[in-house]
N, C-alpha and C positions, 0 to 999 in steps of 0.2 A: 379441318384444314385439308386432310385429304382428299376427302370428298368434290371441294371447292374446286383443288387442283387438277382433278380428274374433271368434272364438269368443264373447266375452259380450255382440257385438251379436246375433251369430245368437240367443243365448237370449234377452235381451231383446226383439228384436224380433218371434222365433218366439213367445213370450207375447201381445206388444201386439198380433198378429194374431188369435191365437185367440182373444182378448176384442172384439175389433172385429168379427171375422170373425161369430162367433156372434151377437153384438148387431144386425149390421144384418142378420143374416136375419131377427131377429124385427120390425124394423121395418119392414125389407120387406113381410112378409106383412102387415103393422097396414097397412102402405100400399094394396096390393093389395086389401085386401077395401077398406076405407073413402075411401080415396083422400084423406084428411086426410095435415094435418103433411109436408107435399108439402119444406120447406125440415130438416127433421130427415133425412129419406128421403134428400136432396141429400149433406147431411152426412156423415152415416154414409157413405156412399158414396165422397165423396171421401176421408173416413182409410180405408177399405178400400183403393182404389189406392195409396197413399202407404206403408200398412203392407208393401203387398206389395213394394213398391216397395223399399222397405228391406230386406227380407228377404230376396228374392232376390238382391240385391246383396250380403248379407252372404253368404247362402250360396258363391256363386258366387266370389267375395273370397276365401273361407275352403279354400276347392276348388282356385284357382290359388297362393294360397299355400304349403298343405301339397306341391303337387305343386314350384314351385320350391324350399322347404325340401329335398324327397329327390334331386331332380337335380340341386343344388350339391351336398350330403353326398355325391354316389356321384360327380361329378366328382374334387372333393378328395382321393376314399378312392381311385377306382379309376383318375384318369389323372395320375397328377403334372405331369407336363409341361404340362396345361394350366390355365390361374390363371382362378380366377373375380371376375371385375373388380366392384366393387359399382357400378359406375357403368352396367354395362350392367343388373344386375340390378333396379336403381333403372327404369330408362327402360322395360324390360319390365312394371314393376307400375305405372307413370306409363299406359302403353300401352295394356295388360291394364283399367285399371280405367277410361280414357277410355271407352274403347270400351263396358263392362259398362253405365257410366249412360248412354252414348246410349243403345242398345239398350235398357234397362231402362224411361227417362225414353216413348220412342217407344212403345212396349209401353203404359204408364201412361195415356201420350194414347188411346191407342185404347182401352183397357179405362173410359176416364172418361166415352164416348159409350157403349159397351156397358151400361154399370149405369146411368146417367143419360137419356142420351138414344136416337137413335136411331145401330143400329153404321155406321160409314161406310164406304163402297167400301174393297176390297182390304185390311180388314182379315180376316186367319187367327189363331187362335189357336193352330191345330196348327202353324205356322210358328210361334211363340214355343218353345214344346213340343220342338218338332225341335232348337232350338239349342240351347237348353238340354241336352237328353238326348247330343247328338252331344259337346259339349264336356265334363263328366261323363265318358261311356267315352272321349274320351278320354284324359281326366287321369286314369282309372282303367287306361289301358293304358300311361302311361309311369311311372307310379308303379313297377305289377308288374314293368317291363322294368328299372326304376330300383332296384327292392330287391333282383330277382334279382342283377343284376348287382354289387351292396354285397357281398351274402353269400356269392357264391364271391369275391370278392378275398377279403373277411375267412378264409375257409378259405383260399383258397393263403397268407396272410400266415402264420395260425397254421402251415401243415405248414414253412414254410422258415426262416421266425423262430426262430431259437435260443431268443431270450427272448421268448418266447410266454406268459409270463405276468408280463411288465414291466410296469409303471404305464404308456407311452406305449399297448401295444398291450391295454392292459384299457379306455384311456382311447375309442379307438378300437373300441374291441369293443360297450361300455357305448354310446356313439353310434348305430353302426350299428343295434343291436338299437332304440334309440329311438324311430328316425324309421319303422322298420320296423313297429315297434306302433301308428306311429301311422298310417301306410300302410293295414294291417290295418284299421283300425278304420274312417277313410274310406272304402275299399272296401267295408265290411261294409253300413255303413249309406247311403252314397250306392248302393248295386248296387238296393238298397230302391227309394227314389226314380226311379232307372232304370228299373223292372219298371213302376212305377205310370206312367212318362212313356211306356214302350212300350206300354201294355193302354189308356192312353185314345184316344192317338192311333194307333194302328196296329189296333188291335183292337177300338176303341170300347165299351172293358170298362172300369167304375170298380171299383175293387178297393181298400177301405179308404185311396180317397185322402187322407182329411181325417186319417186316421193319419202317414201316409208323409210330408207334405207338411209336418203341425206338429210331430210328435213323431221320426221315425227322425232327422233332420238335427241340430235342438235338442241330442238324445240326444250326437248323436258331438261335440258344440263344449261339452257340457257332463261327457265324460268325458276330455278331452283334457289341461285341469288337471290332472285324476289321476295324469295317466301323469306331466306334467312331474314334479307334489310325488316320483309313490313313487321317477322314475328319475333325476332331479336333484340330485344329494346338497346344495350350497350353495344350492339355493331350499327344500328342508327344512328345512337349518338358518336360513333366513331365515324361515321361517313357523313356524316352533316359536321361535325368540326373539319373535317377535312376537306369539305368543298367551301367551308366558310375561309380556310385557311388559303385554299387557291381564290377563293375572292378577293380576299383581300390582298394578295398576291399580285393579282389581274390588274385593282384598282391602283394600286400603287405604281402598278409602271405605266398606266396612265397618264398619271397625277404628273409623272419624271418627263411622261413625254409631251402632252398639253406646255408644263413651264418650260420646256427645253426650246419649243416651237415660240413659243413667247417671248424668248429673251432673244432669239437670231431674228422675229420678227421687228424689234425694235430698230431705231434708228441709233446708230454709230455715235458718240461722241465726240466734237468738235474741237480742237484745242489752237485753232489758228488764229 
């Protein structure tokens, strides 16, 4: 559920930037040549830090979730003995996402005198960049350590499992492959992200950032539904009754409006 809810901030958010984002550059430049509308320029400006603000919070959200999603599944699958408490998992994402809005809130201050005013002492922006990119590879490298390790338990399960194709270990199998697509998929499109955060700051190369930055991330929080519908059998059966339920919905005030058209078509009754 979290996860979910964080995925359709990234899209939404990833949108509300790339319309803000674009708009205040054109007022930008309106400002810069004419130097009018000085309190629009402000504006703009401030939802620009505020979009990002959000945005990278959801991404980064979205990034420690999926990685604690596959490192409980691969504790569960691959250590029995040891139990995963929700109460620690809880104070880790209490933790995890204190710290994300400081950082991010702090970032926001300084980016509000960078577009607005003048930048002030000891702000870096390639120290925002560095944290960023360094926490990414690494949720990118406990993931990979976290699915390999799923996928040979899942094979030693199948070779010594008698019933190796029992409902418990298909239930288990069906899992593992899940979290594993969705692994896949984070990795594909944040490794994106990664490249663009290594070539600006390390190499001082922009390489289709305004790609990378609005559309690869967006991409993977908006094919992640996907994977839940095609590999969650009872949330397909929950959205398939639910479009049957707006069908039939649909059909019905049809049905009201077709007879409704019918009856005023008819001709009046006579009584003279």
């Amino acid at each position: 559920m979290l996860l979910n809810s964080l995925d359709l901030l990234v899209c939404l958010s990833g949108l509300m930037k790339i319309g803000v984002e674009r708009y205040s550059r054109s007022v930008t430049a309106a400002y810069k040549e004419s130097g009018d509308n000085r309190t629009e320029y402000e504006t703009w400006q401030i939802l620009r830090v505020i979009c990002k603000f959000v945005y990278r919070t959801a991404v980064e959200g979205t990034a420690f979730v999926t990685c604690i999603l596959s490192v409980t599944r691969t504790i569960k699958f691959c250590f029995l003995f040891l139990k995963v408490r929700k109460r620690v998992v809880v104070a880790l994402l209490c933790i995890f996402f204190t710290y994300l809005m400081v950082r991010e809130a702090i970032q926001a201050y300084y980016q509000y005198y960078v577009y607005i005013k003048e930048p002030k002492d000891g702000y870096d922006i390639a120290l925002g960049n560095w944290m960023r990119g360094i926490g990414i590879l690494l949720i990118i490298v406990i993931l990979k350590i976290s699915n390999a390790l799923a996928v040979v338990r899942l094979r030693m399960m199948e070779k010594t499992c008698s019933d190796s194709g029992g409902i418990e270990m298909n239930t288990k199998r069906r899992a593992t492959i899940t979290v594993v697509i969705l692994s896949i998929l984070f990795t594909t499109f944040n490794s994106m992200l990664l490249t663009a955060i290594i070539l600006e700051t390390v190499v001082q190369v922009d390489l289709s950032w305004d790609f990378v930055l609005w559309y690869s991330v967006p991409t993977n929080s908006a094919v992640n539904p996907l994977v839940y519908i095609f590999r969650i059998k009872p949330m397909r059966k929950h959205i398939q009754n639910r479009f049957s339920r707006l069908k039939d919905i649909l059909c019905c005030k049809k049905r009201r409006s077709v007879t409704t058209e019918t009856v005023q078509t008819e001709s009046p009754l006579s009584y003279a």
